[in-house]
C-alpha positions in Angstrom: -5.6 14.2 -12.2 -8.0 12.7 -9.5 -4.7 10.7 -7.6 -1.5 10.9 -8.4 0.8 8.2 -6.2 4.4 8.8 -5.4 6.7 6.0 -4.8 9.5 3.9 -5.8 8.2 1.1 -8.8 9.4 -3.2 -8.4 8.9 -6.0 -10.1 8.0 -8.9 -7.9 9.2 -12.2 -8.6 7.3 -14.9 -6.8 8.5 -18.2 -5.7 6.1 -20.3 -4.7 7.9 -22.8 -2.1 7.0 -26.5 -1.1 9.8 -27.8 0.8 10.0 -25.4 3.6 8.9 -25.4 7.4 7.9 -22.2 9.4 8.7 -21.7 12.7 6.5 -19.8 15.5 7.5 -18.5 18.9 5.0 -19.8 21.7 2.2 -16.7 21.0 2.9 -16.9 17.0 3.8 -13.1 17.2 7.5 -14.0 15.3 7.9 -16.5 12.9 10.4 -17.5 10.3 11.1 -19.5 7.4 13.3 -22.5 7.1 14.6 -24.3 4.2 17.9 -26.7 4.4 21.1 -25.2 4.5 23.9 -25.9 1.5 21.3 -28.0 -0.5 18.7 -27.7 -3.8 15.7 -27.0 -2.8 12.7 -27.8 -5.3 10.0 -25.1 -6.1 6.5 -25.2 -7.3 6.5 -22.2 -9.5 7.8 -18.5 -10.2 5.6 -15.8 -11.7 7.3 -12.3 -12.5 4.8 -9.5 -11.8 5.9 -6.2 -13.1 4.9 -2.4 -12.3 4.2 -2.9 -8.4 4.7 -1.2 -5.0 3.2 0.3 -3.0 2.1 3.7 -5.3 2.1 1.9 -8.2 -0.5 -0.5 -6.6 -2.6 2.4 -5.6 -2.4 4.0 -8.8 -3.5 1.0 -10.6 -6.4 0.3 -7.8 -7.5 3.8 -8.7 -7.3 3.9 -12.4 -9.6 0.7 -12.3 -12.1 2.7 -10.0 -12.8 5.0 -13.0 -10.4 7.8 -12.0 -7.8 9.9 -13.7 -4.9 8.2 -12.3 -0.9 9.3 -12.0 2.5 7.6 -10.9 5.6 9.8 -9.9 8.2 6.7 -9.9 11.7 5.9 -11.7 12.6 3.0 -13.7 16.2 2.2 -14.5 17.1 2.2 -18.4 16.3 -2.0 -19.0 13.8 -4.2 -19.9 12.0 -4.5 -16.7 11.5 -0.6 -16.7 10.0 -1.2 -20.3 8.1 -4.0 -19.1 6.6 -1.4 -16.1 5.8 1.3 -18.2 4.1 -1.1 -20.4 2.3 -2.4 -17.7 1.2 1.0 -16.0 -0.2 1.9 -20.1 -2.4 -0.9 -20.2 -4.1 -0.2 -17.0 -4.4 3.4 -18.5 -2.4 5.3 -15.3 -0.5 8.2 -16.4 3.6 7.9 -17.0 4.3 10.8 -17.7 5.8 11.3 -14.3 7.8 7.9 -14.4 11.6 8.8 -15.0 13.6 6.3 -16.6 17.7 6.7 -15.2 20.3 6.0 -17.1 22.8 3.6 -15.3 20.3 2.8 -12.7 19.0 -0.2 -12.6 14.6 -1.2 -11.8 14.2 -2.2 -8.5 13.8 -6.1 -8.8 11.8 -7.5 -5.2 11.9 -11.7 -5.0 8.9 -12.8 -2.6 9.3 -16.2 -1.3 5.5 -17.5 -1.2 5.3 -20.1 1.3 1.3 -21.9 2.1 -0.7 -18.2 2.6 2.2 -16.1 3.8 5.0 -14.5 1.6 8.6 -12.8 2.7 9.9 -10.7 0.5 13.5 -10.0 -0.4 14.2 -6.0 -1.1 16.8 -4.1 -2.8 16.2 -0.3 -3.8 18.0 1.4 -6.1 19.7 4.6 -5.7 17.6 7.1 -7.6 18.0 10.8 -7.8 14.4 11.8 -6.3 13.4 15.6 -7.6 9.2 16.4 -7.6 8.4 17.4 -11.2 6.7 20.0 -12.8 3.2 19.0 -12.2 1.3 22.0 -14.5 -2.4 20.6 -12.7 -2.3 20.1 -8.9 -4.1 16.4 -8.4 -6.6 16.0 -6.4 -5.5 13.5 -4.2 -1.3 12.9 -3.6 -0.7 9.5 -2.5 2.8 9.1 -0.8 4.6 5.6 -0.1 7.2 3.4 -0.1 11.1 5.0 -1.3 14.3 4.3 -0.4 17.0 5.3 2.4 17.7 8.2 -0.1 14.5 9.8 -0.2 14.3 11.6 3.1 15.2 14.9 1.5 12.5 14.1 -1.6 9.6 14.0 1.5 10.8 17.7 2.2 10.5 18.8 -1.6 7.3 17.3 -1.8 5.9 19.1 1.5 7.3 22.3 -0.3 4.8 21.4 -3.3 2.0 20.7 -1.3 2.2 24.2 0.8 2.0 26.1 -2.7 -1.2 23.7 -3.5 -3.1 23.6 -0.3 -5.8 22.0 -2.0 -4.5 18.7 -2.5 -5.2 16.3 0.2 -2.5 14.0 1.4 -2.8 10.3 1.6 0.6 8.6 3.1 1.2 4.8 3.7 4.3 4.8 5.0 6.8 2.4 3.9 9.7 0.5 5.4 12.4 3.4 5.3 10.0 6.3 5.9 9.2 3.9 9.3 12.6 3.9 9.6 13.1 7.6 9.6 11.0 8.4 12.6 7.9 10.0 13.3 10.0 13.4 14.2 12.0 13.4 10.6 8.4 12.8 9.1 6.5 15.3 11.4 5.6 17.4 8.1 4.6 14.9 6.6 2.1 13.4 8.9 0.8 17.1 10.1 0.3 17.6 6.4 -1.9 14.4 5.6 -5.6 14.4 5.4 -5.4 10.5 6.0 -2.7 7.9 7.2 -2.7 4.2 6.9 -0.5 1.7 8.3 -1.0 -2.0 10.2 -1.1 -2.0 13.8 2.8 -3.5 14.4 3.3 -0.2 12.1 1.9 2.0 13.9 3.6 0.7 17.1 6.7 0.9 15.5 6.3 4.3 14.4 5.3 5.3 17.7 8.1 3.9 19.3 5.6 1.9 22.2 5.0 -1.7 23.2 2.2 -3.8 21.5 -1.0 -2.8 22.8 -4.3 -4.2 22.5 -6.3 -0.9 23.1 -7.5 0.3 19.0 -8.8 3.5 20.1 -5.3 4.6 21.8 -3.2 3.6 19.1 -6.0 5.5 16.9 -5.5 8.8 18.7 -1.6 8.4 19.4 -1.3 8.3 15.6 -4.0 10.9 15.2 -1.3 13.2 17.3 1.1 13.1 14.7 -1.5 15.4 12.9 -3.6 13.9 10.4 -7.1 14.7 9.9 -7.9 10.6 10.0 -6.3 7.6 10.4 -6.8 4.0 9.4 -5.2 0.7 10.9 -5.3 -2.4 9.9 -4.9 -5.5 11.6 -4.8 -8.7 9.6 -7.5 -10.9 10.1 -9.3 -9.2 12.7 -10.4 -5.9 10.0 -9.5 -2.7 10.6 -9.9 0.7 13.3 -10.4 4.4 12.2 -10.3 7.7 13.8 -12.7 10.2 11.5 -11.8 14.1 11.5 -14.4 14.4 14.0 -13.3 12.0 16.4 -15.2 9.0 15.8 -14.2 5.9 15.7 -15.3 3.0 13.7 -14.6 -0.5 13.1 -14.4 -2.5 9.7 -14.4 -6.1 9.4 -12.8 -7.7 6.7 -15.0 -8.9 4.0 -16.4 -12.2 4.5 -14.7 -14.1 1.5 -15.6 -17.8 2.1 -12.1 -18.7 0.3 -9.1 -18.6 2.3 -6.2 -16.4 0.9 -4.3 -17.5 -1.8 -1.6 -14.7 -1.8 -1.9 -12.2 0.3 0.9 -9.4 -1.7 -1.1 -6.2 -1.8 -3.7 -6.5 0.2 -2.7 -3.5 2.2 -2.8 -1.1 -0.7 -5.9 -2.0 -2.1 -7.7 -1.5 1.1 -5.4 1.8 1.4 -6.0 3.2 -2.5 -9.2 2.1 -2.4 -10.4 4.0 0.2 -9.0 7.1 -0.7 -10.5 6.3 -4.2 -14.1 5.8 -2.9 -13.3 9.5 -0.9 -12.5 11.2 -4.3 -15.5 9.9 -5.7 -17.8 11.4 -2.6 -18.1 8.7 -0.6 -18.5 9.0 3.4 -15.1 7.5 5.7 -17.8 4.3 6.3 -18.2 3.3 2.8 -15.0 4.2 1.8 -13.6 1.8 4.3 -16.2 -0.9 2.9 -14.8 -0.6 -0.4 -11.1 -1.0 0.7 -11.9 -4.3 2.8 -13.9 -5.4 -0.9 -11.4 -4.8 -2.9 -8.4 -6.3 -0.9 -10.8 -9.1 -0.4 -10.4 -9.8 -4.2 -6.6 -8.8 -4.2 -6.3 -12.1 -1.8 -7.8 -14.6 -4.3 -5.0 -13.7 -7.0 -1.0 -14.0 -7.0 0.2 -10.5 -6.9 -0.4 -6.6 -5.8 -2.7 -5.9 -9.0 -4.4 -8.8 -10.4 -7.0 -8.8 -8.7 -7.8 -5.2 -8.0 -11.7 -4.9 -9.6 -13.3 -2.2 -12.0 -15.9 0.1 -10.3 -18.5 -2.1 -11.3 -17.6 -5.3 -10.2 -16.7 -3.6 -6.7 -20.1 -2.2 -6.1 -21.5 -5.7 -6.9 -19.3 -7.8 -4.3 -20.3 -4.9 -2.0 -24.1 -4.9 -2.5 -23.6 -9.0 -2.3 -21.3 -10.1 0.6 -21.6 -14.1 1.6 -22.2 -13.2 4.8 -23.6 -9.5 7.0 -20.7 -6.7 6.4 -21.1 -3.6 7.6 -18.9 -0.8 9.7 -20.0 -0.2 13.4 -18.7 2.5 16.1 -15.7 1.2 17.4 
């Protein structure tokens, strides 16, 4: 395999909200949802998106990119975890690595989708995490989001990957693997050839107040001991640190459409990158791709609809609405 992603597998059931009011601190930095307490509240819509997350949303961004794409995940024995397998076949990624658990159940996510903003409700199931035989060494390992239990599983899979020194490391770190700290992590992050993460992420994994200066928070990361990193920052594009030292800004690509959902964004830009990489592209264009093709991810409900075929990238790339292009940061 070209990729293989590793990380836990949801289903995401959106509720799309009209009766609700969000609430903003003076600068905007915290906000939070209200709805009325101890009533019915009326909804527009819900839409049940199976076979996402984090690795499976890379897995699927890279299948579509024309590579021979993996997912290590588990899936409890129900019909959601048929539903995800399903799912994962059709967009031709490889299951063989997907481990259906007998009295577990799939992890189920609900997102509350609220104007252009979502907040999502997580449980994670309790699986038992082992790294399989893998007779082929992929190119690429892509490491995300798993559960509280999984700290152990990051130390099985640092085992593989110092037998196959040849497979480059991508990690996104998740919720709980922020939530271990940067020191339970350290092999992880000395192991990576690339790291992504947004910039409150990488603040939080550094344990410092919010900053404003990129190219710091680019080389504090850079620290941990990856090769390059990537941060992204909402609206305002993204900052990289190459293995040489250089640092580059990407906009985001100038869709003329607002957002319509923004679930997923994040990976596509991540996967995608590391995608365009595999496929011998420089850090530059790989980073044009990512902003592309979470560009597209924005204008559809869900992680994976939107994620575009090789094709179909190139083309919104080679004909942006408005001048796109990476400079030195």
């Amino acid at each position: 395999m070209d990729f293989l992603a590793v990380g836990d597998l949801v289903v995401d059931a959106f509720i799309r909200l009209k009766d609700a009011r969000v609430h903003c601190n003076i600068n905007d930095e915290s906000c939070e949802i209200c709805m009325r307490w101890g009533d019915k509240i009326p909804f527009e819509s819900s839409t049940i998106v199976p076979a996402v997350g984090n690795s499976a949303n890379a897995a699927v961004a890279a299948a579509r990119l024309g590579l021979s794409s993996g997912l290590r995940a588990y899936v409890g024995a129900d019909q959601w975890g048929a539903q995800c397998l399903a799912s994962l076949a059709a967009d031709q990624v490889n299951t063989d690595f997907v481990e259906k658990q007998n009295g577990k159940k799939t992890n189920y996510h609900y997102v509350l989708w609220f104007e252009g903003q979502r907040t999502i409700l997580v449980k994670h199931e309790t699986f038992d995490y082992a790294v399989p035989a893998v007779a082929e060494p992929p190119a690429w390992l892509y490491l995300s989001s798993l559960s509280e239990n999984s700290l152990p599983y990051h130390s099985t899979w640092i085992e593989y990957l110092q037998k196959n020194p040849g497979v480059k490391l991508a990690f996104q770190p998740g919720t709980y693997q922020m939530k271990f700290g940067k020191e339970a992590l350290a092999a992880v992050y000395q192991r990576a050839h690339i790291v992504f993460c947004n910039k409150e992420e990488a603040e939080r994994i550094l344990g410092i107040e919010p900053t404003q200066d990129a190219k710091a928070l680019l080389t504090q990361m850079k620290a941990l001991g990856p090769k390059i990193v990537v941060i992204t920052d909402d609206v305002r594009g993204a900052t990289a640190v190459d293995e040489e030292n250089n640092f580059w800004f990407i906009p985001r690509y100038p869709d003329p459409r607002p957002p319509y959902e923004i679930t997923g964004a994040g990976d596509a830009f991540a996967s995608t990158t590391v995608a365009a990489l595999q496929l011998g592209k420089d850090l530059q264009t790989a980073l044009m791709w990512g902003a592309t093709n979470a560009s597209a991810v924005l204008q559809e409900i869900g992680a994976q609809k939107g994620l575009l075929k090789r094709e179909q990238l190139e083309h919104n790339l080679a004909n942006p609405p408005a001048p796109f292009a990476v400079r030195p940061l």
